[in-house]
Structure formats: C-alpha cells, structure tokens
C-alpha positions in Angstrom: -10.7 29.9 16.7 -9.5 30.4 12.8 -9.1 26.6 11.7 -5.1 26.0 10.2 -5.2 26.6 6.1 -5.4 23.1 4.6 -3.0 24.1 1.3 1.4 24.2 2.3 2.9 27.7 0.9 2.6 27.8 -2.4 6.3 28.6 -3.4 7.2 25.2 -2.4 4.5 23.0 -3.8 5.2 24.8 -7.1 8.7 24.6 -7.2 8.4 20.9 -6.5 6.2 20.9 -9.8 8.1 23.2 -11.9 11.3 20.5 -10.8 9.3 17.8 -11.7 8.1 19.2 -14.6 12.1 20.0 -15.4 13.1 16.2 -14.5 10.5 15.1 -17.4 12.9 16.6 -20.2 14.9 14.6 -21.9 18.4 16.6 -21.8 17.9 16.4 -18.0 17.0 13.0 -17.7 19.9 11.8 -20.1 22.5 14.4 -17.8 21.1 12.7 -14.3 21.6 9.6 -16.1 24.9 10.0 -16.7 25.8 11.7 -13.8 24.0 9.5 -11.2 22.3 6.1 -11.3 18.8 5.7 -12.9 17.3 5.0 -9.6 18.1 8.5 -8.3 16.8 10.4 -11.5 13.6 8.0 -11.1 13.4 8.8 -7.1 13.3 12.4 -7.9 11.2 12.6 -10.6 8.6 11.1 -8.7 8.9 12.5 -5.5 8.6 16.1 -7.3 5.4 15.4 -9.2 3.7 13.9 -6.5 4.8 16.3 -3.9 3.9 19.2 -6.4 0.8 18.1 -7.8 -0.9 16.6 -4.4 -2.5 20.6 -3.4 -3.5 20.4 -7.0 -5.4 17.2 -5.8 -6.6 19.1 -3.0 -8.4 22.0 -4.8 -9.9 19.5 -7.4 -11.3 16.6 -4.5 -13.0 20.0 -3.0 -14.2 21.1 -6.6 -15.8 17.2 -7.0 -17.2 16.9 -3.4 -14.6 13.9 -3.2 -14.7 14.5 0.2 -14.1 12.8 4.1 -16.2 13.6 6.0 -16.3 13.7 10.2 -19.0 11.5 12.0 -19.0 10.1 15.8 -16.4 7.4 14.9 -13.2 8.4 12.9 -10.5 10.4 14.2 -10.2 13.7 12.2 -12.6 16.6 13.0 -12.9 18.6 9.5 -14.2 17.1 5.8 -11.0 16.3 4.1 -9.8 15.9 0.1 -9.3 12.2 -0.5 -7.8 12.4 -4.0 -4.3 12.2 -2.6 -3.9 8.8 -4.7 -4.3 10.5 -8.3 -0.9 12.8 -6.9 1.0 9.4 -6.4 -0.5 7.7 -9.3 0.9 10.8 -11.7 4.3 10.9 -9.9 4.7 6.7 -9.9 3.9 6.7 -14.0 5.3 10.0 -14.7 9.1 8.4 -13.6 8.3 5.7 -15.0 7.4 6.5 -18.3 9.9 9.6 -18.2 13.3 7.4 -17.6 12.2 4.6 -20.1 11.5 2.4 -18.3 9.3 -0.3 -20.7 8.6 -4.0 -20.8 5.8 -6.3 -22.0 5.8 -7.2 -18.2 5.6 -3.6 -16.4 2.2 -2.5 -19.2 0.1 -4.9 -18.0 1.3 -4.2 -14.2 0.2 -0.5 -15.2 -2.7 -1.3 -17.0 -3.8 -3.4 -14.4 -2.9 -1.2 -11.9 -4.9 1.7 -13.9 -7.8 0.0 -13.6 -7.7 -0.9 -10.2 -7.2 2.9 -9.6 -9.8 4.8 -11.9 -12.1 2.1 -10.3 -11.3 3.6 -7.2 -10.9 6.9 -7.8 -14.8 6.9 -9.0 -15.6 4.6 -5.8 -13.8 8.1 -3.5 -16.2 10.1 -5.6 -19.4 8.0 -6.4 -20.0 4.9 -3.9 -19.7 1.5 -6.1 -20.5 -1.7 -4.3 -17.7 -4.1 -2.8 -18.8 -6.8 -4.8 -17.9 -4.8 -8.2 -14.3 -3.8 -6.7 -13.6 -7.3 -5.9 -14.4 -8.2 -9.7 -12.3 -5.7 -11.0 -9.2 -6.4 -8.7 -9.9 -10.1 -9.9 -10.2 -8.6 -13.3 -6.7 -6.8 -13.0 -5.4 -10.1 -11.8 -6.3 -11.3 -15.1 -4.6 -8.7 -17.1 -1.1 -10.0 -14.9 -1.7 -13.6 -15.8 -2.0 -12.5 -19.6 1.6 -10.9 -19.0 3.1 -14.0 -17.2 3.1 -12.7 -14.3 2.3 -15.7 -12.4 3.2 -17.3 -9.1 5.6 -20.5 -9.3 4.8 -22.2 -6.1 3.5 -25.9 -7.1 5.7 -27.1 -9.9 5.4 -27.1 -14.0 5.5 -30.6 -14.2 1.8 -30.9 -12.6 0.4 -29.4 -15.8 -2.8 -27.6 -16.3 -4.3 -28.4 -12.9 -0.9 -27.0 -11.4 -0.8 -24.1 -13.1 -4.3 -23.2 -12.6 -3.9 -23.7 -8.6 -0.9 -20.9 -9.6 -3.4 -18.5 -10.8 -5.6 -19.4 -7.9 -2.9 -18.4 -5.2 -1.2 -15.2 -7.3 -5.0 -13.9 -7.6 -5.3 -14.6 -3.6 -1.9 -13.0 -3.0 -2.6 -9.9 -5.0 -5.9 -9.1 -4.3 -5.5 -9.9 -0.6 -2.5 -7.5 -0.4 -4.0 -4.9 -2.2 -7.5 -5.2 -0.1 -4.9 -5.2 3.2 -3.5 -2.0 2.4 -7.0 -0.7 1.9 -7.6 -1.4 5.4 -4.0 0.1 6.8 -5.7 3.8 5.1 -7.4 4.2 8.8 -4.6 7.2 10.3 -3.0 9.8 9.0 0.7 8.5 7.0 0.0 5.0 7.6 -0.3 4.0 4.6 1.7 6.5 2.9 4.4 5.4 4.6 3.8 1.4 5.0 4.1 2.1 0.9 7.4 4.1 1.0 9.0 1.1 3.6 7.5 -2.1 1.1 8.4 -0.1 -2.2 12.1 0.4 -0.3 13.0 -3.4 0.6 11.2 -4.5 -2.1 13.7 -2.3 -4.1 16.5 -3.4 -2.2 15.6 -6.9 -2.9 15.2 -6.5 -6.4 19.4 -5.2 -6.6 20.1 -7.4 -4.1 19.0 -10.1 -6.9 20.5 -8.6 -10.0 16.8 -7.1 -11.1 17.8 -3.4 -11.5 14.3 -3.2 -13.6 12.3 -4.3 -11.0 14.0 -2.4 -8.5 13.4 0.9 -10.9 9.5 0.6 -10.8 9.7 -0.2 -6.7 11.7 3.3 -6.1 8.9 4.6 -8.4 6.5 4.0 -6.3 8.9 5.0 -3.0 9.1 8.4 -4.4 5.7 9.0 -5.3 4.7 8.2 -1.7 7.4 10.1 -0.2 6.1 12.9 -2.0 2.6 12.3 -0.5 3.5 11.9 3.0 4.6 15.2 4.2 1.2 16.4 3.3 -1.0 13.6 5.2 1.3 12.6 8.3 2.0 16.0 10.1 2.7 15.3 13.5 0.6 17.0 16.0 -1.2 19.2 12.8 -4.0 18.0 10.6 -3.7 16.4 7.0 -4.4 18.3 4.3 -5.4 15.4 2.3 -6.3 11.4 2.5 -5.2 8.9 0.1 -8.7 7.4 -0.2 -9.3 4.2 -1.9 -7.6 4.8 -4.9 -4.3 5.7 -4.1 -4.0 2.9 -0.9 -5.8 0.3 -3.2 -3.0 1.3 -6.3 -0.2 1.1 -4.0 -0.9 -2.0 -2.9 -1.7 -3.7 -6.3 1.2 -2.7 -7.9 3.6 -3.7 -5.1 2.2 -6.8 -4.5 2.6 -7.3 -8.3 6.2 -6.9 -7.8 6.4 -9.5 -5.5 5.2 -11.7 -7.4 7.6 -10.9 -10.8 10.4 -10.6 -9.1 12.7 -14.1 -9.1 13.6 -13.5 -5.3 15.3 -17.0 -5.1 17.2 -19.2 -8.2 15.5 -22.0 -9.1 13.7 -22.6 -5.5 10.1 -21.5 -6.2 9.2 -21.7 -2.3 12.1 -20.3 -0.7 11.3 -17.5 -3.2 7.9 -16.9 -1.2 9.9 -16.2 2.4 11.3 -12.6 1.5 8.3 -11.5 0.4 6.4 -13.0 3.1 8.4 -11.2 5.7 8.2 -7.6 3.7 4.4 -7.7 3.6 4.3 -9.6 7.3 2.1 -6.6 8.6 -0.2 -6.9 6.2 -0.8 -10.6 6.4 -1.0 -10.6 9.9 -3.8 -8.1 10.0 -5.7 -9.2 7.1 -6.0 -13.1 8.4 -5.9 -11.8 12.0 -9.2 -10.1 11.3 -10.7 -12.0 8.5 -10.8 -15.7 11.5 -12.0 -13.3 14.5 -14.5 -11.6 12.1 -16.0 -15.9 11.3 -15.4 -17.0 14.4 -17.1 -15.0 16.7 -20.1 -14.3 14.3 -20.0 -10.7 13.1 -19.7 -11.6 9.4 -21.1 -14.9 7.7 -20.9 -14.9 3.9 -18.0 -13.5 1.4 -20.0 -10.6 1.2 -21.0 -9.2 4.4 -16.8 -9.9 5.0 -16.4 -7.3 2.5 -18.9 -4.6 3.1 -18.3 -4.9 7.2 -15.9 -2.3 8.8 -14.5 -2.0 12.1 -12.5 -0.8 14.3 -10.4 -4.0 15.3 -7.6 -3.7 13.1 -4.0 -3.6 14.3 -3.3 -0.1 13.9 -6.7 0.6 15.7 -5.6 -2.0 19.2 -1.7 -0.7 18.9 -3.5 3.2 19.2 -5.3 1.9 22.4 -2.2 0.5 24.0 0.5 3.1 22.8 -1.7 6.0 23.5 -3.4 7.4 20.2 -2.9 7.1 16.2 0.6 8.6 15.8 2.5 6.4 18.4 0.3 3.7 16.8 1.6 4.9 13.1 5.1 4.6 14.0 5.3 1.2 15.6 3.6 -0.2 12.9 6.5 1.5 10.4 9.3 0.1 12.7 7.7 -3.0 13.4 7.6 -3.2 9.3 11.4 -2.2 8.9 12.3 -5.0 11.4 10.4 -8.1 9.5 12.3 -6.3 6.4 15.2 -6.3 7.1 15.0 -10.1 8.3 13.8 -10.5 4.9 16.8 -8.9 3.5 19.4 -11.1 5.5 17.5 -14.3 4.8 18.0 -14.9 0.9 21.9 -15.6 2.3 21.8 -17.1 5.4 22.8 -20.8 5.9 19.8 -22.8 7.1 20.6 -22.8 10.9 20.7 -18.4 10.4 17.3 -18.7 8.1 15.9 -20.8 11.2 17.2 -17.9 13.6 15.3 -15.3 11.5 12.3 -17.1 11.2 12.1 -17.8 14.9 12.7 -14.2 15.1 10.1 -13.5 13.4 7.5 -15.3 15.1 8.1 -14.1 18.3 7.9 -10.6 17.1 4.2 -11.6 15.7 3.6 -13.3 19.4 4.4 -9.8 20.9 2.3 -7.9 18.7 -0.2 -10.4 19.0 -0.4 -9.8 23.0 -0.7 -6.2 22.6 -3.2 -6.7 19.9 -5.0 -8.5 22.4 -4.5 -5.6 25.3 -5.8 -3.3 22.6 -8.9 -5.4 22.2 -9.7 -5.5 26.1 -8.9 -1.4 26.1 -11.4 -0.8 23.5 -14.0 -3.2 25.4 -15.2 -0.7 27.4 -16.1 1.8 24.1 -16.6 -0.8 21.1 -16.3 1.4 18.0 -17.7 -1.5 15.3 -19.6 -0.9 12.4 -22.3 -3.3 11.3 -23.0 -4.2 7.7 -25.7 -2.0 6.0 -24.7 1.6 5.6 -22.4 2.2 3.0 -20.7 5.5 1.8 -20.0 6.7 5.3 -19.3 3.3 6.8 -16.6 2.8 4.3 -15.1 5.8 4.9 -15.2 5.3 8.7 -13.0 2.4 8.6 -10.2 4.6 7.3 -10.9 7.1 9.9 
C-alpha cells in the first residue's frame, strides 16, 4: 500500500510564505498597525512564516539525516523530519523583529533563547550529552540574570545571600520548565499545542496587567506554534514533521522566561508566583511527579542518570492508557491545561475567600489526574515500556515517541 506524501500541497504552504514574506514589509506592517492592534499584525506574521517555512524544514531535516526514526517502542511507524523547531524559531523572531518590538530585556531572552536552540538543533542532528545541554540551559540562565531578569520571591532587604537564593530558584524555574516541555514532545501536537495554550494566557495575563510588551513577544510565540501545528497533529493521519529538541526546548525557555519578567502582581512578590504556577501546572505536575517516583523506587540515583534515563511514565504516556491512545491523551492534557489557566486568569482579582475557591479547585483537579495517572500506571503494568540508562541517540528519541 502507497504510504500518504509527507509534504501539504504546495500552493498553500507557499502562499503562507509569500504572506509572510509580505507581512515583513514595512508599508504593510505600518497599514496593519494602523488598521488593527499590534498583536494581530504580530499573530499573523508569525503564523505565516512558520506555517510556510515548516515543509521547507522538512526537505532540509531529510537533506541532513535529522531524522526520527521507528524502533519497538515509540508510536509512529515511518523515519520522520525533526526540524520542525527551526520553522517556529524563524516565525517567533521574524514577528518579533518585524513589528519592532526591542528592549534591553527581550535581546537577552532571545539570545538566550538562541543558544538554547542552535544547541539543540545540533543535539536533533549530532547526539550531545545531557550533561552539556544542562550547562548551556544554566548558561542561558546566565545571559537572563545579566538582563535583570530575575525572580523576586525572598525580599531585597536580605542582601547578597537573598538575591543569590533568587538566581538559584529563577535558574530552577527556567531550566526545569524548559527540560518539562522537552518531555511533553512524546505525541504528535502535544507540545505544539501545550505552547500555543501557555504562550495564550500568558498573553492574556500580560494585558490583563498593563504589559502590552510582554504580551507582544507571548502572541509571538502563539503564532509561530500555531503555524506548526497543523502540520504535526493530524488527527487520524501521520505528521509530517516533529518538533525535536530544539523547537520543544526553545518554546519552553522562552516562555518560562516570560513568566518570570512579567510583574504578574503589584508589589506582592509571592502572590505574583500563583498565576504562573497555575499556567504551567501541567508541566510541574509531570516534571516532580516523575523526577520523586524515578528516586524513590530506584530507577535513577545520581543527577545524571535522572537526566539521560527515559521512560514511558509520563502523564501524557498513563492518560493514553486510560483514554484509549495518544490523541484522546493529547486533548485532555490541552483542556486540562485551559482549565488550570483560566483559574489563573480569575485569581489575580479575586478576594481571598474566591483565591481559596480556585486554589482548592485546583487541587482536586491535580487529585483526579493523579488517580488516573495512577490507573495508567497499573494498565501499562502488564507491558512496561521503560528505557534504562545507557543507549543514547535512540533512547532519547524514544522518549518523545
């Protein structure tokens, strides 16, 4: 039986391209300016690039072998392109840079986020060790901290010791974030779309709190992802194309990065963390859900071997077992992210007995997924699908698929 083309009809994808390509002049950008808000000309821009220029990704991850390829335990049945993140990395800067949008602030967030993706984009290509990748993510980190973009959770008046604890947790936020969204690359428009539902209430956040700058660079990265996802989540077809590491690990840098600029609550440092706590509450979840089973029942012993060890015993992998395969699985986990954020976005105002309500809310919707987390574990009991630390290019790439 023929197996489906892999590239979308070309008329479209290079419309999309020459639109984007339009969107990029200045006359047009000054006219949608004018005749719209900002945040629809950036939306665009970047929805068109990426959309456009992700089956020119395609044709070049063939060209460099930068490839995903099948084995007995991931999901999809034909070697895959996994330069999918280079598409939304050139539509996220291309709006950005195009509708002039500039600070002191958002270069370092892009240089740091840069280097967290090139890094990447040779780890899709040419394995590099999970020690080196945690060092530069720490180094990107650095490149924020230079920028002042800092957490304020323990106050200035503690001095130096109280600023460095600052570092400590923005550099455990970011990098845990980023690394999270790594993980959440594992079925076809998870990620992409976990990206375009964060980037959203992290925009709407961001006007919500008078930060129309921030709120710019989030629907930057909506677009870009938006632009992705139709060719990676087609339901009941194949996807053309992966994000690999580079583009889940960008889009996760750079958002969690915007959490951490953005002043999400006047003069109340800790309050400040709750929005953003609930926005990312997926993530989290999974991250320190897996990261205490992976200790406590032996599989992984040292920092390292928690880094190089994949498995399937992530959330999306138990929801799959319960809800009956990936693309049920995918969709929970989107809906189940659009109901912590919109709690986030009715928080910032509510009087303290509502911001109890919420939070309570909250908890028992992390108790549910908890119990079918755990129905998912005893499903997959009977056919354990874990990788053990030791292989490397093909175990990676296993945990995403």
């Amino acid at each position: 039986m023929q197996s489906e083309p892999r590239e979308p009809a070309t008329p479209l994808w290079v419309a999309a391209l020459i639109l984007g390509v339009v969107f990029l002049l200045p006359p047009v950008r000054a006219w949608m300016h004018n005749l719209a808000h900002r945040w629809m000309a950036v939306l665009l821009t970047a929805f068109a690039l990426s959309y456009g220029l992700t089956p020119v990704c395609i044709r070049l991850a063939r060209s460099l072998g930068a490839v995903d390829l099948p084995d007995a335990r991931k999901i999809h049945f034909e070697a895959t392109p996994l330069l999918g993140g280079l598409a939304v990395y050139l539509g996220f800067t291309g709006a950005i840079l195009a509708n002039g949008i500039y600070s002191s602030r958002l270069l370092c967030v892009l240089a740091a986020g840069s280097l967290v993706f090139v890094v990447s984009l040779v780890d899709d290509i040419r394995e590099l060790s999970a020690t080196l990748r945690l060092l530069v993510h720490l180094a990107a980190v650095g490149l924020l901290v230079c920028g002042g973009i800092v957490l304020h959770v323990l106050p200035d008046s503690l001095g130096a010791p109280g600023y460095m604890a600052n570092i400590a947790i923005t550099a455990f936020w970011v990098v845990g974030i980023t690394n999270a969204m790594n993980c959440f690359d594992g079925m076809d428009g998870l990620a992409g779309g976990l990206g375009v539902i964060l980037a959203f209430f992290l925009g709407m956040l961001a006007f919500q709190t008078k930060h129309p700058y921030l709120g710019w660079v989030a629907v930057a990265m909506m677009g870009a992802c938006m632009g992705f996802l139709p060719h990676n989540f087609r339901p009941g077809k194949k996807a053309r194309i992966f994000l690999g590491d580079s583009g889940a690990t960008f889009i996760g840098f750079v958002l969690a990065s915007l959490a951490v600029w953005g002043e999400w609550a006047e003069s109340k440092p800790v309050a400040a963390l709750v929005p953003p706590l609930l926005i990312f509450g997926v993530l989290i979840f999974d991250m320190t859900h897996i990261t205490v089973t992976r200790f406590v029942t032996g599989k992984v012993h040292t920092l390292r071997e928690w880094l190089e060890y994949v498995g399937q015993d992530h959330l999306h992998h138990r929801i799959a077992a319960v809800v009956g395969g990936p693309g049920r699985a995918v969709l929970f986990i989107w809906l189940l992210t659009v109901c912590l954020g919109t709690s986030a976005m009715v928080i910032r105002n509510a009087d303290l007995v509502d911001a109890f309500l919420l939070l309570l809310q909250a908890a028992m919707i992390v108790a549910l997924v908890t119990i079918l987390e755990r129905r998912g574990r005893a499903l997959q009991a009977s056919e354990p699908l874990e990788a053990r630390p030791g292989k490397s290019k093909a175990r990676r790439r296993g945990k995403r698929r």
